[in-house]
C-alpha positions as CSV (number, residue, x, y, z in Angstrom):
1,X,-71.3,103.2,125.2
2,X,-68.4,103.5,127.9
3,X,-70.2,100.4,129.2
4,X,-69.5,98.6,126.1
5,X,-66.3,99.1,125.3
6,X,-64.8,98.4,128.3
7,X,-66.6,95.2,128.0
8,X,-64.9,94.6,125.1
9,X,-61.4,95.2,126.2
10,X,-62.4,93.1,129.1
11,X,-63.4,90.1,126.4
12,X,-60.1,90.2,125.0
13,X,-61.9,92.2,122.0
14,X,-65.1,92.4,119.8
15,X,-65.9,88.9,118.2
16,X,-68.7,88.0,115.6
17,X,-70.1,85.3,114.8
18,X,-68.2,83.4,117.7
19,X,-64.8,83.7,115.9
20,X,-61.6,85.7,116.9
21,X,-59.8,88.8,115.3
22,X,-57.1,86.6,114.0
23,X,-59.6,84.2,112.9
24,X,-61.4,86.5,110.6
25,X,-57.9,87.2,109.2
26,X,-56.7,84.1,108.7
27,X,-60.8,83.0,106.7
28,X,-60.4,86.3,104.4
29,X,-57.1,85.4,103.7
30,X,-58.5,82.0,102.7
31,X,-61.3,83.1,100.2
32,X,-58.6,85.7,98.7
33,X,-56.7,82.6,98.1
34,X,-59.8,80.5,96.5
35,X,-60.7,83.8,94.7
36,X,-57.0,84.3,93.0
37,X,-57.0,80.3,92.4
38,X,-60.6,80.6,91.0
39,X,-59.9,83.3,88.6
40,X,-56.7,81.6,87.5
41,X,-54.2,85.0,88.0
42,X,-51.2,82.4,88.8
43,X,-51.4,81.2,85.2
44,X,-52.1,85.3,83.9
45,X,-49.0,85.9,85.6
46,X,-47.3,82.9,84.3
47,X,-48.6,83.6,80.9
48,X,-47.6,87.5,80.8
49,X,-43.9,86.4,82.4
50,X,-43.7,83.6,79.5
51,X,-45.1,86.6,77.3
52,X,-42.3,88.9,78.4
53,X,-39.4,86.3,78.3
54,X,-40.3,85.3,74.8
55,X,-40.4,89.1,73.9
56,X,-36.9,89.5,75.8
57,X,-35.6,86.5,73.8
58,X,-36.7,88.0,70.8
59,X,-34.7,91.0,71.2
60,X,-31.3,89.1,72.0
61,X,-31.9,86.9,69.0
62,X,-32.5,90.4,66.9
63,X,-29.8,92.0,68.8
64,X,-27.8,88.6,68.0
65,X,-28.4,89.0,64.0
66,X,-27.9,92.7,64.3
67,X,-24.4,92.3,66.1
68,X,-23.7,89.5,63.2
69,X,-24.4,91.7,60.7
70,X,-22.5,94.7,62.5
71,X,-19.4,93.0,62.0
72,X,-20.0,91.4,58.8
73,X,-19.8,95.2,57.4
74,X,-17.3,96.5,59.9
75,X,-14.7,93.6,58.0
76,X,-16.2,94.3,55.0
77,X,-15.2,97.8,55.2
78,X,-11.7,96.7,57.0
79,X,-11.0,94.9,53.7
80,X,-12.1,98.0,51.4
81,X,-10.0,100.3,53.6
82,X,-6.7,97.8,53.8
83,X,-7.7,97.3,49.8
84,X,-7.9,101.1,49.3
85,X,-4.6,101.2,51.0
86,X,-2.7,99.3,48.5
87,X,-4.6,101.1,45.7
88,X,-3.4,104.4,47.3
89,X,0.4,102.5,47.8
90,X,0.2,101.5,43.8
91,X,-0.9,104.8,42.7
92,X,1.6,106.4,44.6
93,X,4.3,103.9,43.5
94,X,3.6,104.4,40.0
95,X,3.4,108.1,40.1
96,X,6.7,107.9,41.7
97,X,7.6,106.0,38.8
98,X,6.3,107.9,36.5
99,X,7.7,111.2,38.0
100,X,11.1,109.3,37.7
101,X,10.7,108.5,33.6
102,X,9.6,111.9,32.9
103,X,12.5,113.7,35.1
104,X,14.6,110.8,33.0
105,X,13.4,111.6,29.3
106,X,13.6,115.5,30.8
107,X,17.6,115.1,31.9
108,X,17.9,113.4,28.1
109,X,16.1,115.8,25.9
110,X,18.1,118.4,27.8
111,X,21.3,116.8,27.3
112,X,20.3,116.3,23.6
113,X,19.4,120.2,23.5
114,X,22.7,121.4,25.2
115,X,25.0,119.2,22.8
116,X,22.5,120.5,19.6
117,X,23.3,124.1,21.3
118,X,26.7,123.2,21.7
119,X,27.1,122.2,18.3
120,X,25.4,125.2,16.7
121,X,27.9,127.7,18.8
122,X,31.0,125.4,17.3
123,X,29.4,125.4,13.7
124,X,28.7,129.5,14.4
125,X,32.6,130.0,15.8
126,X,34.4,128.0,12.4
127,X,32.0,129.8,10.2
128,X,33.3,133.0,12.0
129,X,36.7,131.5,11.7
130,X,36.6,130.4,8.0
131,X,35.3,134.4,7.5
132,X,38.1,136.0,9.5
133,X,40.6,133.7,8.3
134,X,39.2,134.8,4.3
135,X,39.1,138.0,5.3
136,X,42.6,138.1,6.8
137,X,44.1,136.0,3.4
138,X,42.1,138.5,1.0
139,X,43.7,141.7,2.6
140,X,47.3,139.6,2.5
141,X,46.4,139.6,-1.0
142,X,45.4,143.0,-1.5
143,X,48.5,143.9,0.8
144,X,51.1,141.6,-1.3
145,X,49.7,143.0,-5.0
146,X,49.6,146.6,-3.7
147,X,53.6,145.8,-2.3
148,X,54.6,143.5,-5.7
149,X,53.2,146.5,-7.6
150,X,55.1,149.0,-5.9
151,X,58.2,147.0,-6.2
152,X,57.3,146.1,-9.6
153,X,57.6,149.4,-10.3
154,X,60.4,150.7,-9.0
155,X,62.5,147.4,-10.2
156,X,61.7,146.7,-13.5
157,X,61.6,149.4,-16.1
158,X,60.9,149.4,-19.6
159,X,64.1,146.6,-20.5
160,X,63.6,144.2,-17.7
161,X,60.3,144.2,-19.3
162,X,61.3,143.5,-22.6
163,X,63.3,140.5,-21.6
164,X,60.6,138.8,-18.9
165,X,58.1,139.2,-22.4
166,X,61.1,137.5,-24.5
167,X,61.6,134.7,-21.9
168,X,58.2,133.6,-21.7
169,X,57.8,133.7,-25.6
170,X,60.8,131.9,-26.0
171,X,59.4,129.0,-23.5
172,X,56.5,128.6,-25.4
Protein backbone atom coordinates (compact mmCIF):
# COMPACT_ATOMS: atom_id res chain seq x y z
CA UNK A 1 0.00 0.00 0.00
CA UNK A 2 3.13 2.28 0.78
CA UNK A 3 3.82 1.42 -2.88
CA UNK A 4 0.70 3.09 -3.92
CA UNK A 5 0.52 6.04 -2.33
CA UNK A 6 3.73 7.19 -3.06
CA UNK A 7 2.83 6.56 -6.55
CA UNK A 8 0.23 8.80 -6.22
CA UNK A 9 1.92 11.65 -4.74
CA UNK A 10 4.36 11.08 -7.44
CA UNK A 11 1.36 11.43 -10.16
CA UNK A 12 0.54 14.63 -8.97
CA UNK A 13 -2.53 12.72 -7.16
CA UNK A 14 -5.21 10.00 -7.60
CA UNK A 15 -7.32 10.52 -10.92
CA UNK A 16 -10.40 8.56 -12.20
CA UNK A 17 -11.69 8.19 -15.11
CA UNK A 18 -8.68 10.12 -16.70
CA UNK A 19 -9.78 13.52 -15.17
CA UNK A 20 -8.13 15.77 -12.49
CA UNK A 21 -9.04 16.69 -8.78
CA UNK A 22 -10.12 20.10 -9.90
CA UNK A 23 -11.83 18.70 -12.74
CA UNK A 24 -14.21 16.52 -10.74
CA UNK A 25 -14.91 19.86 -8.88
CA UNK A 26 -15.49 21.97 -11.43
CA UNK A 27 -18.23 18.72 -13.37
CA UNK A 28 -20.11 18.43 -9.76
CA UNK A 29 -20.31 21.84 -9.58
CA UNK A 30 -21.83 21.78 -13.02
CA UNK A 31 -24.72 19.10 -12.47
CA UNK A 32 -25.46 21.09 -9.05
CA UNK A 33 -25.98 23.88 -11.37
CA UNK A 34 -28.23 21.88 -13.98
CA UNK A 35 -29.84 20.26 -10.89
CA UNK A 36 -30.81 23.81 -9.06
CA UNK A 37 -31.79 25.12 -12.76
CA UNK A 38 -33.76 21.81 -13.35
CA UNK A 39 -35.77 22.00 -10.29
CA UNK A 40 -36.44 25.63 -10.81
CA UNK A 41 -35.20 26.85 -6.86
CA UNK A 42 -34.14 30.42 -8.57
CA UNK A 43 -37.84 31.05 -9.29
CA UNK A 44 -38.82 29.29 -5.47
CA UNK A 45 -36.57 31.82 -4.19
CA UNK A 46 -37.84 34.52 -6.29
CA UNK A 47 -41.38 33.52 -5.54
CA UNK A 48 -40.87 33.33 -1.60
CA UNK A 49 -38.80 36.86 -1.73
CA UNK A 50 -41.90 38.38 -3.90
CA UNK A 51 -44.02 36.40 -1.21
CA UNK A 52 -42.20 38.18 1.68
CA UNK A 53 -42.02 41.73 0.10
CA UNK A 54 -45.70 41.66 -0.62
CA UNK A 55 -46.25 40.49 3.04
CA UNK A 56 -43.82 43.40 4.20
CA UNK A 57 -45.77 45.81 1.97
CA UNK A 58 -48.79 44.73 3.49
CA UNK A 59 -47.77 45.65 6.86
CA UNK A 60 -46.54 49.29 5.97
CA UNK A 61 -49.82 49.80 4.11
CA UNK A 62 -51.70 48.44 7.54
CA UNK A 63 -49.23 50.25 9.61
CA UNK A 64 -49.93 53.31 7.11
CA UNK A 65 -53.94 53.17 7.93
CA UNK A 66 -53.17 52.45 11.45
CA UNK A 67 -50.86 55.53 11.88
CA UNK A 68 -53.82 57.51 9.82
CA UNK A 69 -56.23 56.49 12.09
CA UNK A 70 -53.87 57.16 15.18
CA UNK A 71 -53.94 60.61 14.56
CA UNK A 72 -57.38 61.00 13.39
CA UNK A 73 -58.34 60.16 17.21
CA UNK A 74 -55.31 61.81 18.86
CA UNK A 75 -56.98 65.41 17.09
CA UNK A 76 -60.10 64.21 17.75
CA UNK A 77 -59.50 63.97 21.33
CA UNK A 78 -57.23 67.39 21.07
CA UNK A 79 -60.48 69.08 20.07
CA UNK A 80 -62.61 67.35 22.91
CA UNK A 81 -59.91 68.31 25.43
CA UNK A 82 -59.40 72.16 24.03
CA UNK A 83 -63.54 71.96 23.87
CA UNK A 84 -63.71 70.67 27.44
CA UNK A 85 -61.40 73.45 28.23
CA UNK A 86 -63.73 76.14 27.39
CA UNK A 87 -66.64 74.25 28.91
CA UNK A 88 -64.53 74.12 32.12
CA UNK A 89 -63.60 78.15 31.42
CA UNK A 90 -67.69 78.85 30.92
CA UNK A 91 -68.58 76.90 33.91
CA UNK A 92 -66.18 78.50 35.88
CA UNK A 93 -66.99 82.01 34.53
CA UNK A 94 -70.55 81.66 35.23
CA UNK A 95 -70.07 80.31 38.64
CA UNK A 96 -67.98 83.27 39.21
CA UNK A 97 -70.87 85.13 38.07
CA UNK A 98 -73.16 83.60 39.82
CA UNK A 99 -71.12 83.65 43.13
CA UNK A 100 -71.00 87.51 42.45
CA UNK A 101 -75.20 87.90 42.12
CA UNK A 102 -75.78 85.91 45.09
CA UNK A 103 -72.94 87.77 47.31
CA UNK A 104 -74.90 90.95 45.52
CA UNK A 105 -78.63 90.14 46.43
CA UNK A 106 -76.75 88.82 49.96
CA UNK A 107 -75.04 92.58 50.64
CA UNK A 108 -78.86 93.95 49.62
CA UNK A 109 -81.09 91.76 51.72
CA UNK A 110 -78.65 92.53 54.49
CA UNK A 111 -78.76 96.19 53.96
CA UNK A 112 -82.58 95.91 53.69
CA UNK A 113 -82.52 93.83 57.19
CA UNK A 114 -80.19 96.31 58.98
CA UNK A 115 -82.29 99.49 57.99
CA UNK A 116 -85.75 97.18 58.85
CA UNK A 117 -83.66 96.55 62.27
CA UNK A 118 -82.70 99.99 62.35
CA UNK A 119 -86.09 101.15 62.00
CA UNK A 120 -87.64 98.83 64.59
CA UNK A 121 -84.91 100.11 67.39
CA UNK A 122 -86.11 103.98 66.40
CA UNK A 123 -89.91 102.94 66.42
CA UNK A 124 -88.98 100.94 69.93
CA UNK A 125 -86.82 104.21 71.36
CA UNK A 126 -90.10 106.98 70.48
CA UNK A 127 -92.48 104.49 71.82
CA UNK A 128 -90.16 104.44 74.99
CA UNK A 129 -90.01 108.15 74.56
CA UNK A 130 -93.81 108.87 74.08
CA UNK A 131 -94.11 106.50 77.51
CA UNK A 132 -91.55 108.39 79.60
CA UNK A 133 -92.45 111.60 78.32
CA UNK A 134 -96.57 110.45 79.48
CA UNK A 135 -95.30 109.26 82.37
CA UNK A 136 -93.22 112.26 83.23
CA UNK A 137 -96.50 114.81 82.18
CA UNK A 138 -98.95 112.48 84.34
CA UNK A 139 -96.76 112.76 87.58
CA UNK A 140 -96.43 116.78 86.68
CA UNK A 141 -100.02 116.49 86.89
CA UNK A 142 -100.37 114.49 89.85
CA UNK A 143 -97.53 116.82 91.33
CA UNK A 144 -99.40 120.26 90.20
CA UNK A 145 -103.06 119.05 91.62
CA UNK A 146 -101.49 117.63 94.78
CA UNK A 147 -99.50 121.46 95.05
CA UNK A 148 -102.94 123.56 93.66
CA UNK A 149 -104.74 121.56 96.39
CA UNK A 150 -102.48 122.34 99.05
CA UNK A 151 -102.46 125.92 98.07
CA UNK A 152 -106.02 125.85 97.46
CA UNK A 153 -106.37 125.15 100.74
CA UNK A 154 -104.44 127.17 102.66
CA UNK A 155 -105.62 130.40 100.29
CA UNK A 156 -109.01 130.37 99.84
CA UNK A 157 -111.32 129.71 102.76
CA UNK A 158 -114.86 129.53 103.03
CA UNK A 159 -115.48 133.59 101.47
CA UNK A 160 -113.03 133.42 98.68
CA UNK A 161 -115.13 130.55 97.95
CA UNK A 162 -118.32 132.19 98.01
CA UNK A 163 -117.29 134.90 95.60
CA UNK A 164 -115.24 132.44 92.88
CA UNK A 165 -119.04 130.52 93.02
CA UNK A 166 -120.74 134.15 92.52
CA UNK A 167 -118.33 135.17 89.69
CA UNK A 168 -118.89 132.23 87.63
CA UNK A 169 -122.73 132.36 88.09
CA UNK A 170 -122.75 135.81 87.42
CA UNK A 171 -120.83 135.02 83.85
CA UNK A 172 -123.27 132.69 82.91
Amino acid sequence: MADIFGLLIAEGGPSAFGLEDYQWVSLSMGVLIAVVLWKKVPGMITGGLDTKISEIKQQLDEAKSLRGEAEALRDEYAAKIASAENDAAAMVEGAKSEADAILAKAEADSEKMVERRQKMAQDKIAAAEREALDAVRSRAAEAAAVASRSLIAQKHDSTADSALADEVISSL
